[in-house]
C-alpha positions as CSV (number, residue, x, y, z in Angstrom):
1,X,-58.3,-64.6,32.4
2,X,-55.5,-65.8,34.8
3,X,-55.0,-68.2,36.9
4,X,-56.5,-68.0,40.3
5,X,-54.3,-67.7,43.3
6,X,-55.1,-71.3,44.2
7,X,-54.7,-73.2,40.9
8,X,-51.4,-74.4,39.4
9,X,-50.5,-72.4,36.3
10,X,-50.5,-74.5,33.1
11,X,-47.4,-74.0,31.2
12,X,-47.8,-73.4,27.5
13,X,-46.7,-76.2,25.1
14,X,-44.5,-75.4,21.9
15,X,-47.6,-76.3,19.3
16,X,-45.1,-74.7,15.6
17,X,-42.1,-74.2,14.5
18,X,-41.6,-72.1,11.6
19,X,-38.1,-70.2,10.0
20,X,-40.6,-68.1,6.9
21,X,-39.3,-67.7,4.3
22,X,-36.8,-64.7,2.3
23,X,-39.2,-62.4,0.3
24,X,-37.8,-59.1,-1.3
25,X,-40.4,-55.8,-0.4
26,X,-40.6,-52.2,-1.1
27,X,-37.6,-51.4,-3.4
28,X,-36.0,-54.4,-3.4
29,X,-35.5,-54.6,0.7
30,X,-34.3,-58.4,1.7
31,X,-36.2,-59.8,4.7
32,X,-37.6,-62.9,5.9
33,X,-41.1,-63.2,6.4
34,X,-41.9,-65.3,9.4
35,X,-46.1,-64.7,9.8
36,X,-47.8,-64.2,6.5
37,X,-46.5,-66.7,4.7
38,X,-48.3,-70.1,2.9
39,X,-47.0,-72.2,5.8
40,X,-48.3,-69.5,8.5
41,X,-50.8,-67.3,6.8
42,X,-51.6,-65.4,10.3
43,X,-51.8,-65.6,13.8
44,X,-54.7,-63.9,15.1
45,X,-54.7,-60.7,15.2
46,X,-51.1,-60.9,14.2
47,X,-50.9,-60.4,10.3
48,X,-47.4,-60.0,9.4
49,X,-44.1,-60.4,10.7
50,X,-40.7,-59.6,8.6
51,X,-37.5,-59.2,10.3
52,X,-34.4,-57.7,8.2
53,X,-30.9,-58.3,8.8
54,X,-28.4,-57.3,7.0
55,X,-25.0,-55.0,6.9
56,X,-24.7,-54.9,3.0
57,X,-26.4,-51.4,2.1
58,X,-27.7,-53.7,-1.4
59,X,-29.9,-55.5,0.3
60,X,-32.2,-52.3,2.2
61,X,-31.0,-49.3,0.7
62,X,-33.9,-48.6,-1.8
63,X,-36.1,-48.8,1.3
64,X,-39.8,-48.6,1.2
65,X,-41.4,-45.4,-1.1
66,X,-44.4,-44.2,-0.6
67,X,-47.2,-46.4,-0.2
68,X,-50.6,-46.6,1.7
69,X,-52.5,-48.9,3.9
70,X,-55.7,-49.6,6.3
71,X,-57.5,-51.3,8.8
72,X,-54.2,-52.4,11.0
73,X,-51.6,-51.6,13.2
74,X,-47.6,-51.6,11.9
75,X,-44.9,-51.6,14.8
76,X,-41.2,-51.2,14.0
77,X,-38.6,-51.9,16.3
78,X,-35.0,-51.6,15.4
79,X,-32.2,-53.1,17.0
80,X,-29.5,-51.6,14.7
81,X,-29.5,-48.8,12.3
82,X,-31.6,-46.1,11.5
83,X,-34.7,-45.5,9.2
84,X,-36.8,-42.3,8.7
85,X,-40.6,-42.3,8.0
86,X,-42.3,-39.6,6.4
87,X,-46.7,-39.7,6.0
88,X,-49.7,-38.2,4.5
89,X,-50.3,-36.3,7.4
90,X,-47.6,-34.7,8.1
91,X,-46.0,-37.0,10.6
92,X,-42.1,-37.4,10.1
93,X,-39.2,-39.0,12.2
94,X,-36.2,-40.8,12.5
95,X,-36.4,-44.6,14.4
96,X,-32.8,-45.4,16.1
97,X,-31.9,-48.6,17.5
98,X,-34.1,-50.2,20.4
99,X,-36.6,-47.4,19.7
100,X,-40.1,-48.3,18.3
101,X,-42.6,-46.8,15.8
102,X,-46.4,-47.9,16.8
103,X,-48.2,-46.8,13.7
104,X,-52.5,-47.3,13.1
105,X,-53.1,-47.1,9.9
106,X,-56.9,-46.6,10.7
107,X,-58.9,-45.6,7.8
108,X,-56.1,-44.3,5.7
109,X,-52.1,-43.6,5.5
110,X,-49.3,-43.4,2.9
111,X,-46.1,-43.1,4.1
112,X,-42.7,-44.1,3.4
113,X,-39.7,-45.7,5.5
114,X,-36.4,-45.1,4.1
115,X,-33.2,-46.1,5.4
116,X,-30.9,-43.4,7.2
117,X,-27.6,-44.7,6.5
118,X,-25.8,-45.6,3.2
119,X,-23.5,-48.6,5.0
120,X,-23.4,-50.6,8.5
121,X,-25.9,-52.9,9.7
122,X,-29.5,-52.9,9.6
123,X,-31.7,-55.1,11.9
124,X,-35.1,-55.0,13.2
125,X,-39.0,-56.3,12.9
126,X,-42.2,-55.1,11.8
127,X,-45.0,-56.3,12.8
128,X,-48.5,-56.1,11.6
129,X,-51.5,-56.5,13.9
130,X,-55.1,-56.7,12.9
131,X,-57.6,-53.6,14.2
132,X,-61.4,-54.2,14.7
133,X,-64.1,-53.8,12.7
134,X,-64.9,-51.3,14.5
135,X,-61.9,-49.5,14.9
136,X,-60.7,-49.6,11.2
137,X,-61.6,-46.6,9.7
138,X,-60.1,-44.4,13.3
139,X,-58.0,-41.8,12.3
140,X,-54.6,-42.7,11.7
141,X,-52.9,-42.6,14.8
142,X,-48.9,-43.0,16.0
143,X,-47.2,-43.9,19.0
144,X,-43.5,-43.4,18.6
145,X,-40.4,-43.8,21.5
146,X,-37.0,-43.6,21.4
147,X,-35.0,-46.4,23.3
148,X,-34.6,-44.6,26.5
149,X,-38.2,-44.4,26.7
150,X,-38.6,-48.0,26.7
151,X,-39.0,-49.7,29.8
152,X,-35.9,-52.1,31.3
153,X,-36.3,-54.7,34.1
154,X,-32.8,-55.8,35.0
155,X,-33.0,-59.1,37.0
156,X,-30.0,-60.0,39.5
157,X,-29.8,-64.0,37.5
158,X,-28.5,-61.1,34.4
159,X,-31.9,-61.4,32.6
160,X,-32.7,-58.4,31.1
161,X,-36.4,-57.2,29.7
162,X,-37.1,-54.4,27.5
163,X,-40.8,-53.7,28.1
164,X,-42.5,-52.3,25.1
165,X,-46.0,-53.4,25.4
166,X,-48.3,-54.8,28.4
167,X,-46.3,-55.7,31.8
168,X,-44.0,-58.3,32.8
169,X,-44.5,-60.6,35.6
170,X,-42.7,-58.3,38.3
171,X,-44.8,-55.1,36.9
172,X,-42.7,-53.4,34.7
173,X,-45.0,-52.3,32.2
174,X,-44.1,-50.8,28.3
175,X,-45.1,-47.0,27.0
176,X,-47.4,-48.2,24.8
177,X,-50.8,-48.3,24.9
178,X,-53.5,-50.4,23.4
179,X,-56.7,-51.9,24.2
180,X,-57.3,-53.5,21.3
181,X,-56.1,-56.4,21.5
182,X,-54.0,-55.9,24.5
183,X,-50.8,-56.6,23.1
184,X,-47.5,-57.7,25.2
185,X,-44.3,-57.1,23.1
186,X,-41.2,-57.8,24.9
187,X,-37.3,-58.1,23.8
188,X,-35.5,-60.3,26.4
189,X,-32.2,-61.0,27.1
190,X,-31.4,-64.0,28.6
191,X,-28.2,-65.8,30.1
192,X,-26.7,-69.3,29.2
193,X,-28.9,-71.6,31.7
194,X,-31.3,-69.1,32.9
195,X,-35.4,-69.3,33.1
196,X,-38.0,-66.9,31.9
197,X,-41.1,-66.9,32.9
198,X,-44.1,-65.2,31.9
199,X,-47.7,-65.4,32.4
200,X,-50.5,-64.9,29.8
201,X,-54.3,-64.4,29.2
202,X,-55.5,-67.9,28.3
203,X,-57.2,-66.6,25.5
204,X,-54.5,-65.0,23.7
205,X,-51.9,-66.0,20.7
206,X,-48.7,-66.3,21.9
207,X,-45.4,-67.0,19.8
208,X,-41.3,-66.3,20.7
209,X,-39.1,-65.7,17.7
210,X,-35.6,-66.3,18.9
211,X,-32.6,-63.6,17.4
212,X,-29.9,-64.8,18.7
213,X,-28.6,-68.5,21.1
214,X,-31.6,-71.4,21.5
215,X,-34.2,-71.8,24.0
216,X,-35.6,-75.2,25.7
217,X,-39.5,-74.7,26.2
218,X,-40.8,-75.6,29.4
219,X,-39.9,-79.3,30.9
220,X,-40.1,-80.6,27.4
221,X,-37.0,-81.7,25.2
222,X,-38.4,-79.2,22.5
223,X,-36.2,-76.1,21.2
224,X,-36.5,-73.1,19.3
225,X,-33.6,-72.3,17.8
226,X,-31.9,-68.7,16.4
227,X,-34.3,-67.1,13.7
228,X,-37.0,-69.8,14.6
229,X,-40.5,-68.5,16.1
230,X,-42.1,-71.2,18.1
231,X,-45.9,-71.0,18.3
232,X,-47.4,-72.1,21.9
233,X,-50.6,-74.0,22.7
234,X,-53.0,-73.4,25.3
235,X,-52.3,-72.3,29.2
236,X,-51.6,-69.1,31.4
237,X,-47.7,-69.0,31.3
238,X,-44.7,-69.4,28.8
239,X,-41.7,-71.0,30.5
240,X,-38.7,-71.4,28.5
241,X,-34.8,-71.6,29.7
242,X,-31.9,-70.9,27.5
243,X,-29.6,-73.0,26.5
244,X,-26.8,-70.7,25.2
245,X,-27.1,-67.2,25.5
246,X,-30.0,-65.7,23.7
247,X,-31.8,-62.8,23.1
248,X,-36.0,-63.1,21.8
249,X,-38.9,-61.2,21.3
250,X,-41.7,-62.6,23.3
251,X,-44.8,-61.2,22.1
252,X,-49.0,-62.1,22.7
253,X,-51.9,-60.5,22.1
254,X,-55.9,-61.2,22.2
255,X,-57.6,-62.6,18.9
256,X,-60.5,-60.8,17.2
257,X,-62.0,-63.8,16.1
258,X,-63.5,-61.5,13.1
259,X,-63.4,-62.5,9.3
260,X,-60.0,-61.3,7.7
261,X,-60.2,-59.5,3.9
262,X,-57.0,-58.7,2.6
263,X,-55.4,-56.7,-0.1
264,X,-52.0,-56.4,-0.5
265,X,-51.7,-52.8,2.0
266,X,-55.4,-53.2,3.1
267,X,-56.7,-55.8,5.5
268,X,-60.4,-55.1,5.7
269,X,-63.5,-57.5,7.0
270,X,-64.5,-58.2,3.9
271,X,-64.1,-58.1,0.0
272,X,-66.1,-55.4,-0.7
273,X,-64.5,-53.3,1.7
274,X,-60.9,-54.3,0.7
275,X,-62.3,-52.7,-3.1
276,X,-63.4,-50.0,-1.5
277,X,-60.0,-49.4,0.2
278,X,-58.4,-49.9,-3.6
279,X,-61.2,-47.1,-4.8
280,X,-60.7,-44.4,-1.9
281,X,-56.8,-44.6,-3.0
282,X,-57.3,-44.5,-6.6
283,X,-59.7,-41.2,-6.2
284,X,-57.3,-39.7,-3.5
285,X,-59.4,-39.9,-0.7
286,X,-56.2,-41.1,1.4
287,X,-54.4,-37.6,2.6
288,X,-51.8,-36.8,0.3
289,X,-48.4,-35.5,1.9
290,X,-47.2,-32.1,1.0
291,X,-43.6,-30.9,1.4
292,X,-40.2,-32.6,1.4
């Protein structure tokens, strides 16, 4: 819950540091995986996070064939570049720069993401986030927008907010919609000695992974530096001021608090139902996509 209007907001400490680690996915794509990793397994309900940089077609062009998954959510957001997705159901699209691809895999998806370019730079996230027991066998489900969908707060100090998900401090609230774990996903822009600020739910996970410049976190003498993410500790706001000229994605978002099962593209409650996931595929029970 948040603060009360008589209480003094408790600024967020920087609790982890972490840079992940390179990994090589799909058809040889190089990325670096930031949550998922030995030294951060997951963040709850956060599963995953890969970001992808690169201007040498080598290093994404095989992209990412067919494959299937359940029992999460997967959201893309580019910053440069292009990359089409195709699915078993039918579903098809091309995500440009600043737009985003909210995907739930629910009980069942396989779909592909291949690049749309053959040179130039690529550069962007995905991120996985954990659904429910009760909500992982939904149907599959999308929420998809184009940058000039995305909400922009434009502050007068030249901070800039692209709103994604949940609402920023002055209201200006991102398309998408979600209530699972009520996730805030922003991508903020922020001048050479300016301060962002940003309350949060007390109970949720919060981290910052920093793209470009270095951030100072609150009155400590703690940064986070470019392609860091810095995990924070408990409280009901983030506070950080930039020291050069950066650009981050500030994101948060409830824990589940429910047992975690997972198999390579299935992430179920429990064993059993991770096999199960494994058997449904095998005997074609995920819908197959027809066509081109």
């Amino acid at each position: 819950m948040q603060t009360s209007a008589n209480m003094e907001p408790i600024t967020r400490a920087l609790q982890t540091l972490t840079s992940g680690q390179p990994v090589s996915d799909g058809d040889g794509v190089k990325m670096t995986r930031i949550i998922g990793t030995p030294e951060l397994n997951m963040l709850d309900p956060f599963l995953l996070l890969d970001t992808f940089e690169s201007d040498q077609a080598q290093d994404y062009i095989g992209g990412f064939p067919d494959h299937p998954h359940r029992g999460f959510e997967a959201v893309t957001y580019l910053l440069a570049g292009c990359m089409r997705h195709k699915d078993s159901a039918g579903h098809a699209g091309v995500i440009e720069a600043g737009g985003v691809q909210w995907m739930t895999a629910g009980r069942g998806i396989i779909h592909s993401e291949m690049p749309e370019q053959t040179d130039g730079l690529l550069q962007g996230f995905q991120l996985w986030i954990n659904l429910p027991a009760s909500k992982k066998m939904q149907a599959p489900a999308y929420q998809e927008f184009p940058a000039n969908i995305i909400a922009v707060e434009q502050l007068e100090n030249g901070t800039e907010i692209r709103v994604i998900a949940g609402s920023t401090n002055n209201g200006t609230t991102g398309p998408v919609i979600n209530h699972h774990t009520n996730p805030v996903y922003m991508d903020v822009s922020l001048p050479k000695g300016q301060r962002f600020e940003q309350a949060v739910d007390t109970d949720d996970n919060v981290f910052i992974f920093v793209i470009t410049g270095e951030l100072s976190v609150g009155d400590s003498m703690r940064n986070i530096g470019r392609h860091q993410m810095g995990v924070f500790g408990e409280g009901d706001q983030v506070v950080v001021t930039a020291n050069e000229a950066a650009r981050f994605l500030f994101v948060a978002a409830r824990p589940l608090n429910e047992p975690v099962a997972r198999g390579g593209p299935f992430v179920m409650n429990t064993k059993a139902e991770v096999l199960q996931a494994f058997e449904d595929f095998k005997q074609n029970q995920f819908i197959k996509r027809t066509g081109n």
